[in-house]
C-alpha positions in Angstrom: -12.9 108.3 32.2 -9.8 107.9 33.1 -6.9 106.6 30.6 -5.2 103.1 31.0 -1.7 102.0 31.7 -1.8 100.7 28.1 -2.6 103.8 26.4 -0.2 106.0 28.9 2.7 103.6 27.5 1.4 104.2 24.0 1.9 106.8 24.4 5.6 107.5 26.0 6.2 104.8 23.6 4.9 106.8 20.3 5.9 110.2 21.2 9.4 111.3 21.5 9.0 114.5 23.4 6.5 113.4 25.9 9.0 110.3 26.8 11.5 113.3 26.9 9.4 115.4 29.5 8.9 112.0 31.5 12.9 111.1 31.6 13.7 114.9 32.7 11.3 114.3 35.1 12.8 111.5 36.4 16.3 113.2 36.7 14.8 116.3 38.8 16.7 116.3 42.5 13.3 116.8 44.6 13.0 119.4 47.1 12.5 118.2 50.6 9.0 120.3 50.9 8.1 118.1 47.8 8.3 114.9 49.6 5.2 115.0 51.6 3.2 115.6 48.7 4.6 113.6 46.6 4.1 110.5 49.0 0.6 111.8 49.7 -0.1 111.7 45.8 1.7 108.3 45.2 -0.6 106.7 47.7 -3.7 108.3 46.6 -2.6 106.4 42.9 -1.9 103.2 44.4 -5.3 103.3 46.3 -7.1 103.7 43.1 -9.0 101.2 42.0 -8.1 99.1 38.8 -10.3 99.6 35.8 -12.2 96.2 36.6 -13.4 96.9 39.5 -14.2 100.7 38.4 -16.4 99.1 35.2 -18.0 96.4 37.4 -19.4 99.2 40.0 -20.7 101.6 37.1 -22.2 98.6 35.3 -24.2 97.7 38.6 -25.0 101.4 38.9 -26.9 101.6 35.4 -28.3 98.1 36.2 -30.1 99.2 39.2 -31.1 102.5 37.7 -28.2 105.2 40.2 -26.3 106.1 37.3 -27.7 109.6 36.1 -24.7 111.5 34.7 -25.2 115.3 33.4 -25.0 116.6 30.5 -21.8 118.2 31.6 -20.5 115.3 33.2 -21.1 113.3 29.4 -19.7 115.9 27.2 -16.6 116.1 29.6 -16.1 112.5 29.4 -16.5 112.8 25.3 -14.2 115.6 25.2 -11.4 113.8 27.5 -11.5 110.8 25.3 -11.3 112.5 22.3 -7.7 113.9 23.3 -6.6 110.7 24.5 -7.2 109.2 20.9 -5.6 112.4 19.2 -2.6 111.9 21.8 -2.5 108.0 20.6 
């Protein structure tokens, strides 16, 4: 499951030394090689779709009986969620 905007901002908001990481981060020079990638990964984001459309296409999934997840697939999504609470 991926985490909202929300909770990212929660999060830089409620913790000091990941806002810290994020404003070094900000203040790197980046390496011409970089830029490529960096465009490539920034499109890829905006490309995403947003959370409303991502719930409306699982909900039609389970409603017309495609969504089979694993096992694996569930406990990762349990595990995944339970960090971003503890990180909260």
């Amino acid at each position: 499951m991926r985490i909202s905007d929300n909770e990212v901002k929660k999060i830089l908001n409620k913790d000091p030394i990941v806002g810290q990481i994020v404003e070094i981060g900000k203040d790197l020079e980046r390496v011409e090689a970089d830029k490529p990638l960096i465009k490539r990964v920034t499109k890829d984001v905006e490309n995403m779709p947003d959370r409303e459309e991502m719930v409306a296409e699982l909900k039609a999934k389970v409603e017309s009986g495609e969504y089979n997840p694993t096992g694996d697939e569930i406990a990762d999504a349990m595990i995944r969620r339970n960090i971003a609470d503890h990180v909260r």
